[in-house]
Structure formats: structure tokens, C-alpha cells
ZAMARGU-4260 file (C-alpha; in steps of 0.2 Angstrom, whole numbers, plus 5000, padded with zeros to 4 digits):
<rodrens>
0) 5562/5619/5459 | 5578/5608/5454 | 5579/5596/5444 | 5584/5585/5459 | 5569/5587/5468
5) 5561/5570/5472 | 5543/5564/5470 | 5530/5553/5477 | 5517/5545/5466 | 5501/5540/5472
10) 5487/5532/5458 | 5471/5533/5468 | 5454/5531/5459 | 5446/5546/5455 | 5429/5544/5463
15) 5437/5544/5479 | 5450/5558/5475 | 5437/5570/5470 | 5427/5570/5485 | 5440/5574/5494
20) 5447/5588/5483 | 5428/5595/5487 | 5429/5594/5502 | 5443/5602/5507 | 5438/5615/5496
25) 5423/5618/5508 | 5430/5613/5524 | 5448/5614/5527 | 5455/5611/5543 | 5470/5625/5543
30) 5476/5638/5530 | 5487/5626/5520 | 5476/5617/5509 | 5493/5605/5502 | 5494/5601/5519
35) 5475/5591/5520 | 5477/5586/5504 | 5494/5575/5506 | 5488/5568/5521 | 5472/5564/5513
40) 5479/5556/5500 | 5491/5545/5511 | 5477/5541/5521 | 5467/5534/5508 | 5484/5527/5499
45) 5488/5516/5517 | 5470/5510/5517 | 5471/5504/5500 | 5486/5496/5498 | 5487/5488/5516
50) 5470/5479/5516 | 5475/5465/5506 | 5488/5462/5519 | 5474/5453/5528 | 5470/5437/5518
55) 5455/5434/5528 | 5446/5450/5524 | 5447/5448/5505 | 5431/5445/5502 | 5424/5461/5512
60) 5415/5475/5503 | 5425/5486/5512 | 5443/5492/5510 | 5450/5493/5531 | 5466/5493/5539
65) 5469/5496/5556 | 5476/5509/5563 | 5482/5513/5581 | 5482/5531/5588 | 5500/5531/5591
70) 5505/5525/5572 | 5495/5540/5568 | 5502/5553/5580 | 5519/5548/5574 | 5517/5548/5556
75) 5504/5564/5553 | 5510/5573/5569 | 5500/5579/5585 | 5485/5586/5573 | 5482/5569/5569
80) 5466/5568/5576 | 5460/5584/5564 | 5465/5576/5549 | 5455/5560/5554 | 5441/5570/5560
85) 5442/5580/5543 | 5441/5565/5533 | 5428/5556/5542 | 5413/5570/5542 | 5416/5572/5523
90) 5413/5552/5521 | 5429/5550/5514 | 5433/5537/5528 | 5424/5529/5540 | 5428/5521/5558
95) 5422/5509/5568 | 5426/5510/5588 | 5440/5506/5600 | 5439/5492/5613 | 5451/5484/5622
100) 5466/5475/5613 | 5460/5479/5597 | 5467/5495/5586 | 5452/5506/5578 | 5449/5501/5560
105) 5447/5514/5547 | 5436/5508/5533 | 5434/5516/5514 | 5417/5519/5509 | 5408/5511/5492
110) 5411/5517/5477 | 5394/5523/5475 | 5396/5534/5490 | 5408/5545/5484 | 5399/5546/5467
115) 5382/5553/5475 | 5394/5564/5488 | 5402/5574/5473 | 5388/5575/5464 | 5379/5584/5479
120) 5395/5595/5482 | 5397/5601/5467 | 5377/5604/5465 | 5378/5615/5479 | 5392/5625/5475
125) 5388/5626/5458 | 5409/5619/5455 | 5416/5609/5443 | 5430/5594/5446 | 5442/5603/5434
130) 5440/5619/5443 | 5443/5613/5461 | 5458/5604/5456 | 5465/5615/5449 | 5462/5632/5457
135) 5460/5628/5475 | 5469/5611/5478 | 5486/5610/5470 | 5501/5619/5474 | 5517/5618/5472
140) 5521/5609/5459 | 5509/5593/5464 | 5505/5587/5446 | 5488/5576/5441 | 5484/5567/5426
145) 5469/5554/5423 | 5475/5539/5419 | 5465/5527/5412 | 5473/5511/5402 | 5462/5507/5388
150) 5453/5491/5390 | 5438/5486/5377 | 5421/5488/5384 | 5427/5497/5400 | 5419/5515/5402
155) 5420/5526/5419 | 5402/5532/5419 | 5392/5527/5433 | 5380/5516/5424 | 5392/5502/5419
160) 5396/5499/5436 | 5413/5497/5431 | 5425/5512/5439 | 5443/5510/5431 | 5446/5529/5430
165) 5462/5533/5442 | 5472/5546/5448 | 5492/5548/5446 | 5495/5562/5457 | 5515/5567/5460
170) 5519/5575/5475 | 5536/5584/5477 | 5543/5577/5495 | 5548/5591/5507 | 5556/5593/5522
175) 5537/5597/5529 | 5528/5581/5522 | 5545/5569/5520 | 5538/5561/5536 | 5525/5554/5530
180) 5526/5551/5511 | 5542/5542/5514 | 5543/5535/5534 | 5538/5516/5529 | 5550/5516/5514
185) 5564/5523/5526 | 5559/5513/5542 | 5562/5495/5530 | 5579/5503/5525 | 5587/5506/5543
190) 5580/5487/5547 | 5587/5479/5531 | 5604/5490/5536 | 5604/5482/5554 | 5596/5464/5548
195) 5609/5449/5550 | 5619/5446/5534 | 5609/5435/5524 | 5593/5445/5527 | 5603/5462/5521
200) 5609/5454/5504 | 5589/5450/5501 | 5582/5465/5506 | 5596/5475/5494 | 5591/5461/5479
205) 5574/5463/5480 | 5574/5483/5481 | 5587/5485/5465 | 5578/5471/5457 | 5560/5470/5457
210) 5551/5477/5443 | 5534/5471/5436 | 5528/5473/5419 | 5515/5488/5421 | 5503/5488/5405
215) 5504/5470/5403 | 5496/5467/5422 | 5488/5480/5420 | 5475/5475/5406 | 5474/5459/5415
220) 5467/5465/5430 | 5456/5477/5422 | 5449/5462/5411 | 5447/5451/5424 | 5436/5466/5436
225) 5426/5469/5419 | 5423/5449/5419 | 5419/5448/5440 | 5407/5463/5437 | 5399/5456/5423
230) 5394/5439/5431 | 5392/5447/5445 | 5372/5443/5455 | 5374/5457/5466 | 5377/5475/5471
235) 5387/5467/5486 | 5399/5457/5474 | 5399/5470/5462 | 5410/5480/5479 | 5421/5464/5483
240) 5424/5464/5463 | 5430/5482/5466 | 5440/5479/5479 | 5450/5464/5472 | 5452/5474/5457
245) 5459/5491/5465 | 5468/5480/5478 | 5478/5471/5464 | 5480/5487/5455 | 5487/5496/5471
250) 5498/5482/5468 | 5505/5486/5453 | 5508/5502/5456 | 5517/5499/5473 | 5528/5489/5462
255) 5532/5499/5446 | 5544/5510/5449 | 5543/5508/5468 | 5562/5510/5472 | 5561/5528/5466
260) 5542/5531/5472 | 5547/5523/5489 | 5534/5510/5488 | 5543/5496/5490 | 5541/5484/5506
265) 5553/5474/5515 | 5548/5473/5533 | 5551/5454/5548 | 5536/5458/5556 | 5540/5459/5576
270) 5525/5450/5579 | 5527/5434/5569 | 5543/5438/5562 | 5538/5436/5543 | 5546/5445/5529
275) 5533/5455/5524 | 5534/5462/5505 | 5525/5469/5490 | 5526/5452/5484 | 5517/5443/5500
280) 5503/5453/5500 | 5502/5454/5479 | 5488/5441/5473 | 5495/5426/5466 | 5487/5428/5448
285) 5499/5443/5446 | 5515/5435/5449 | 5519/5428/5430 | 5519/5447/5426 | 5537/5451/5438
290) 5549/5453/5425 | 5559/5440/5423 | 5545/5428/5430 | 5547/5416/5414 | 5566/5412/5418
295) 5559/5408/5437 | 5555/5391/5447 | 5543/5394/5462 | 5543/5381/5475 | 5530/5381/5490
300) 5527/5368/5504 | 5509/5360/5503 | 5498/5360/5517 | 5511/5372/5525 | 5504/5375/5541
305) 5498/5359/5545 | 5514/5353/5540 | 5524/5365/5552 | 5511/5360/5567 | 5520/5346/5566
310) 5536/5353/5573 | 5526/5361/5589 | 5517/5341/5592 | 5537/5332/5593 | 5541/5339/5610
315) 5524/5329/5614 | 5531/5312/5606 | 5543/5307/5621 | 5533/5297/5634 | 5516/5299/5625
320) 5507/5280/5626 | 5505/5273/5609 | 5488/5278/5607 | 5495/5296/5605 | 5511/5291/5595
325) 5500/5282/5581 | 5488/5297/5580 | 5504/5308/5580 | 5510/5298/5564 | 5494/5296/5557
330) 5495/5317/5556 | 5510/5318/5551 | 5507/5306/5537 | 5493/5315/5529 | 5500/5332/5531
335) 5519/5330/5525 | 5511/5319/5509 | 5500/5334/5504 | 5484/5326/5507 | 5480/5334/5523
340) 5465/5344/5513 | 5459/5327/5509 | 5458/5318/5522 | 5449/5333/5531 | 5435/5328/5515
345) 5434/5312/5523 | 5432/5318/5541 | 5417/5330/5538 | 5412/5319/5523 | 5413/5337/5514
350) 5410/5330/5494 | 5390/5326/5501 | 5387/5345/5504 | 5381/5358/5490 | 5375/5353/5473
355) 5380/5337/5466 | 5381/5344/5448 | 5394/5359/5452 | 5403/5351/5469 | 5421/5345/5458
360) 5434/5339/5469 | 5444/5357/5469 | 5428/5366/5477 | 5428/5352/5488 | 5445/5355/5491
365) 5445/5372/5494 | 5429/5369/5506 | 5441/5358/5517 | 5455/5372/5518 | 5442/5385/5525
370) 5437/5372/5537 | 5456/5371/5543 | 5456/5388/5545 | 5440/5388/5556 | 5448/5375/5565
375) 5465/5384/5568 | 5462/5401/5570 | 5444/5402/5579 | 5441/5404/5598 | 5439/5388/5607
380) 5421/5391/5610 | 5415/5397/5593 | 5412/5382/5581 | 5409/5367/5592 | 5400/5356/5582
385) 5414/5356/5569 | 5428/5355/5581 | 5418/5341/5591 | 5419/5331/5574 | 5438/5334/5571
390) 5440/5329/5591 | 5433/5313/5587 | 5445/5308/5573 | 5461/5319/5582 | 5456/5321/5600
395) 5475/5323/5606 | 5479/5336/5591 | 5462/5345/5596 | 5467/5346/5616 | 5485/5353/5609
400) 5477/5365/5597 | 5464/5372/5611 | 5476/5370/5625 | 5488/5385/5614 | 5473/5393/5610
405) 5467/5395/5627 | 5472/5413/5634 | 5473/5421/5618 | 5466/5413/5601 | 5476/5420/5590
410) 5493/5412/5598 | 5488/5398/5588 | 5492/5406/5570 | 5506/5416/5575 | 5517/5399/5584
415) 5516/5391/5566 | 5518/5408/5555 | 5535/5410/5569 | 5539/5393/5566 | 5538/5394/5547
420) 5548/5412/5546 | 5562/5402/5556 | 5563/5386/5546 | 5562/5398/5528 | 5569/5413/5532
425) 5581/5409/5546 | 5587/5391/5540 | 5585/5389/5520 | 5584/5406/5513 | 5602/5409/5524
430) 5609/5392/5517 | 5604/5399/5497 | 5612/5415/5502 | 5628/5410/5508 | 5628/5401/5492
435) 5625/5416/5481 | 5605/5409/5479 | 5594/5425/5481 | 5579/5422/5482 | 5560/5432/5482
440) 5550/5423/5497 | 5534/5422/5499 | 5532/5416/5518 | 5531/5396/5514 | 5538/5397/5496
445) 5554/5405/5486 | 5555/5413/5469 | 5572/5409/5461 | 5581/5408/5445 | 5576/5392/5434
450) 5596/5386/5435 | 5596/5386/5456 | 5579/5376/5456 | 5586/5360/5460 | 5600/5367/5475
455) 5584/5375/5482 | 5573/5359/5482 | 5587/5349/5490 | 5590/5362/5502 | 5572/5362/5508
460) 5571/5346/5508 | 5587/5343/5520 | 5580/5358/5531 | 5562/5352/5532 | 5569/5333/5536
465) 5579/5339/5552 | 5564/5350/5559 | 5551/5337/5554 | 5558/5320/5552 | 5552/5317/5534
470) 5554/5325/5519 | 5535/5335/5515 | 5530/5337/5498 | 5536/5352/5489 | 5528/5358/5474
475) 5536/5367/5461 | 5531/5377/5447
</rodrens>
């Protein structure tokens, strides 16, 4: 051991750990023991910190990625299928099945699973945690330490319902394991290094750049799971509590330190050509804690993707009848202005559903842009009734909409997410980095420094205006 020998960190909670510590005490799949755990670990690590990457799933009980037999063959080798196997009979993970077109998705269990799991282990073989640990699991140098910030009123025992005790574990990376503890990390490297100039400067700025501050978002997230717990009604939002929670603190830890822990992301994603980052998937209430957030100006497009729809719907402008043209404009109105959410109130008459005493105008708001996103990104079959509605204020924008939708659904999402990752990425953040602006983007927004705030709005603006015809409303902050 040298002092040049290079780590990588997982925090983990400890519930989850545990049990597998137990288990492949009991059951190991091959002689080295380091071997199942490290795979274990990054397992559990990748399912984690990737499940927030799928907005629409944030409210599951359930953490769950996707994982397709190939990602795992090339990342854990041809034993793949063992190590999965291994972790699945010991209810570390669970699966649901393969069909076609869709990759298996590997799920975490609930909390309270793991607890009643370890419990049972550890009654049978008469073990203790400490003990398993650290006589039959850890090897060479792999260090763990409990770390648990304080927080008032937060206690790890299992009748709080509050599970704030985590795991630093520090994993030496060998020639053995390199592959993969440090692929993703290494895989974003060789793409920055072949990525067109612009892109390259970015990636570079945002790995030697980003920091967060660690205790400070930290306590905020920890205070804000204690506050979801306590009003929560529920066992079942009690788990979606938890998974927020550990969600944004996979976040932070993916951050801190993450240049050296080869956490950081900084990925175009080949299927709609996003950058895809640490900061994209990080929930927006953590932002103000990136060091050096106070001496930043973030500027977003509202409505975004109904404003983008509007550059698929010019091409349909020339020779339309004037029917057409004038429901065209009357689109394009409401979205560029920023009150597409409001007029989709006024379509489905939305401020007349729920309670009249807690309905405000922002619930009602946020009811609207659900009902886009049922409206854009659902098969053309499912939701009738509400698309028959929206038909009858926007028929031709309803044909269009089903009409890309047709063969595959989901075509819909990924031609305005494509069209945004060329108007951002490919138009304005090359025009503020040939300028020297480098910006933190955040697929239809960009982080910069307070003083380049006005070159950026002006520069989205001109972009927008020659991709659109108007300038849409741009918010800053």
C-alpha cells in the first residue's frame, strides 16, 4: 500500500449495507468475499443514484433503474448473472421481468425489509453487525465508518421511522475492480476529450469546478425528510419520503469530492442528445447549496417544451388554410408568453376540481402541467376523454401530436428534448463559450456568473427568435 493509491467512496445507508454484509457472509458466490462485496455495493450505489434520473418515477416507493444484460456483462464481467442472482435471493434487490423493447428494471426493497432481514440473520447465526464487518467482509484496506450528521430529533432506531444512518465505505481501486468502480467516470472522460470544442471546455469547467457545500445541504435535507416523515399519513409516503431523501443525498455525495471519488457526470445522451450531469438529475432545492451559487444568475425558458413544440409545428405553417395558421398562432402565443399552463386551466376548467378551500392557483398550476405531460408523453389510446377535450380547443396540434406518436409513443418526448439539446447546447451554450461564458446547464436553463447574466439573456433571446420567430419569456433568478 502507497500513498498513491486511489479510492472510491460509496455512502450507502446502513440498513441496506448490512444485509448484505450478512449475506455474503452466509452465502458467498466464489472464494473472494471483496469481490461480492464491491459489486454489491456498486449495484446498490447505481440504483440509488440513477433513479432520480427519471423524473416521472419520483414519487415511487421504490428506488429502480433499468438495467440491460449487456450494460451488466460489460461492467461486472461474464459472472454477471451470479452476482445478480446473489443479490436478488438475499432481498437485497429485486426484478421485475424482461419483454420486448424494454430493459429489466432492478428495484431496491423498503427500508423496513432489510431491517426485519438482518434481524432474522443475525438471530440465526447468533452474529453481530460489528463482527461480520469486520471479520469476514473487509479486506484489504476497504475502510467503514458510520456517518451520521447530527440533526435535532433524528434517531436511527427503527421506531422513529426516520433512517438517517449511512455508510462511508472506501474502496481502494485495483487493476481487478477499476472496471467497475471507475468505467462511468472514465467513459464521460474519453467523450468530453472527443466532444466538439465548446462541449470540451464545459465538460473540463464543470469537472475542475463544481463543489457543493457538504454539511450545509446536508442538514437541509435531513430536516426536510424529518419534516416529510413527520406529516406524513402513511407507511406508503413515509417510503417516497425516503426515497426523496436518500435520492438527494446520493446527490450530494456524488458531488463532494466527486472529481477525486469519480462520481462526477458529464454525459450527451445518444438517445436524445442531452447533457446529462450530476446537476440535471440533482433536485432543484439543492442548487443554492453549489458553492458559489450566491454570485450566480439562473436563467430557464418557461413552458419549455411546449415552447419548443413550436419549432416542429413551423414546417406545417406554409400552405396550411387559415384556420390552421390562426390555431398555430393562437399556440404559439400562449406558450412563448409563459401562460401555456394557464390556459390549459381554462381548457379543462381545472380551478373547479378538488377542495375549494386548499385549490390556490399554484396547485392548480401544477395540476395543469401534469395534464401536459399526460397529454405529450401517453400513448395515443390511453387517456381519451382528456385528449378528446384538448382535440376540441387544438384539433390540428392534437393530429400532429398523435400523428408523431403513432409508431412509438415515446418519439413524442424525445423530438422536443433533441430539439432543445440543439437550440441550448449546440446554438447558445457554443455562442457563451466562444465568448469565454461557461456555463452549468441544466437541459432548458444555464447557471452562470452574475456579471455574464445579461450576455446570456441576450443571446437566448437572439437564438430562440430565429428558431421560434418570437422572443419566449425567460425567467431569471
Amino acid at each position: 500500500m502507497t500513498k498513491y493509491t486511489k479510492y472510491r467512496t460509496f455512502c450507502l445507508p446502513k440498513e441496506i449495507v448490512d444485509l448484505l454484509f450478512l449475506s455474503a457472509h452466509i452465502l458467498p458466490i466464489e472464494n473472494s468475499k471483496e469481490s461480492e462485496i464491491i459489486v454489491g455495493l456498486t449495484v446498490v450505489n447505481d440504483i440509488l443514484s440513477k433513479s432520480n434520473q427519471n423524473r416521472s418515477s419520483e414519487d415511487y416507493p421504490f428506488h429502480f433503474i433499468p438495467m440491460d444484460s449487456r450494460y451488466l456483462q460489460m461492467k461486472f464481467g461474464n459472472d454477471y448473472n451470479n452476482y445478480i442472482t446473489w443479490l436478488i435471493i438475499n432481498n437485497i434487490i429485486w426484478h421485475d421481468f424482461y419483454f420486448e423493447g424494454r430493459a429489466t428494471h432492478y428495484y431496491l426493497q423498503l427500508m423496513e425489509t432489510y431491517i426485519l432481514k438482518t434481524n432474522s440473520l443475525l438471530k440465526i447465526n447468533g452474529d453481530k453487525i460489528k463482527e461480520v464487518v469486520y471479520t469476514y467482509c473487509l479486506r484489504d484496506n476497504i475502510q467503514i465508518t458510520l456517518e451520521s450528521p447530527d440533526t435535532k430529533g433524528i434517531k436511527a432506531i427503527q421506531k422513529s421511522r426516520i433512517y438517517d444512518s449511512w455508510y462511508k465505505i472506501k474502496i481502494p481501486i485495483t487493476s481487478s475492480n477499476k472496471k467497475f468502480l471507475t468505467k462511468d467516470y472514465e467513459a464521460d472522460s474519453k467523450e468530453i476529450n472527443n466532444a466538439p470544442t465548446h462541449i470540451k471546455k464545459m465538460g473540463s469547467y464543470y469537472r475542475k469546478n463544481l463543489e457543493i457545500n457538504y454539511d450545509e445541504a446536508i442538514a437541509h435535507t435531513k430536516k426536510q425528510y424529518q419534516k416529510e416523515v413527520e406529516e406524513s399519513a402513511n407507511g406508503d409516503e413515509e417510503s417516497k419520503a425516503f426515497k426523496r431523501y436518500s435520492s438527494r443525498i446520493s446527490s450530494i455525495n456524488n458531488i463532494h469530492n466527486g472529481r477525486n471519488n469519480k462520481t462526477l457526470r458529464f454525459k450527451r445522451n445518444s438517445t436524445n442528445k442531452r447533457l446529462d450531469s450530476n446537476l440535471t438529475n440533482m433536485a432543484s432545492d439543492l442548487r443554492p447549496f453549489i458553492v458559489g451559487y450566491e454570485k450566480m444568475s439562473y436563467l430557464d425558458l418557461s413552458n419549455s417544451q411546449p415552447v419548443l413544440f413550436n419549432i416542429l409545428l413551423k414546417k406545417y405553417r406554409e400552405g396550411a388554410s387559415d384556420k390552421v395558421v390562426k390555431e398555430l398562432d393562437r399556440y404559439l402565443e400562449a406558450t412563448t408568453s409563459g401562460q401555456w399552463y394557464e390556459e390549459l386551466i381554462r381548457v379543462f376548467d381545472i380551478t373547479k376540481y378538488g377542495d375549494p378551500e386548499t385549490t390556490t392557483f399554484a396547485t392548480s398550476r401544477n395540476t395543469a402541467k401534469k395534464t401536459w405531460m399526460l397529454l405529450a408523453y401517453s400513448q395515443n389510446k390511453d387517456l381519451r376523454g382528456l385528449k378528446k377535450r384538448f382535440a376540441e380547443e387544438y384539433p390540428f396540434i392534437s393530429s400532429v401530436m398523435k400523428s408523431i406518436k403513432k409508431e412509438k409513443y415515446e418519439q413524442f418526448a424525445i423530438a422536443l428534448q433533441i430539439i432543445e439539446s440543439e437550440v441550448f447546447i449546440d446554438k447558445i451554450c457554443k455562442i457563451l463559450v466562444n465568448e469565454g461564458i461557461l456555463p452549468y446547464t441544466l437541459h432548458d436553463g444555464l447557471l452562470v456568473p452574475n456579471e455574464f447574466e445579461k450576455r446570456t439573456f441576450d443571446v437566448m433571446s437572439e437564438v430562440l427568435l430565429s428558431e421560434i420567430g418570437v422572443v419566449p419569456q425567460i425567467k431569471i433568478e
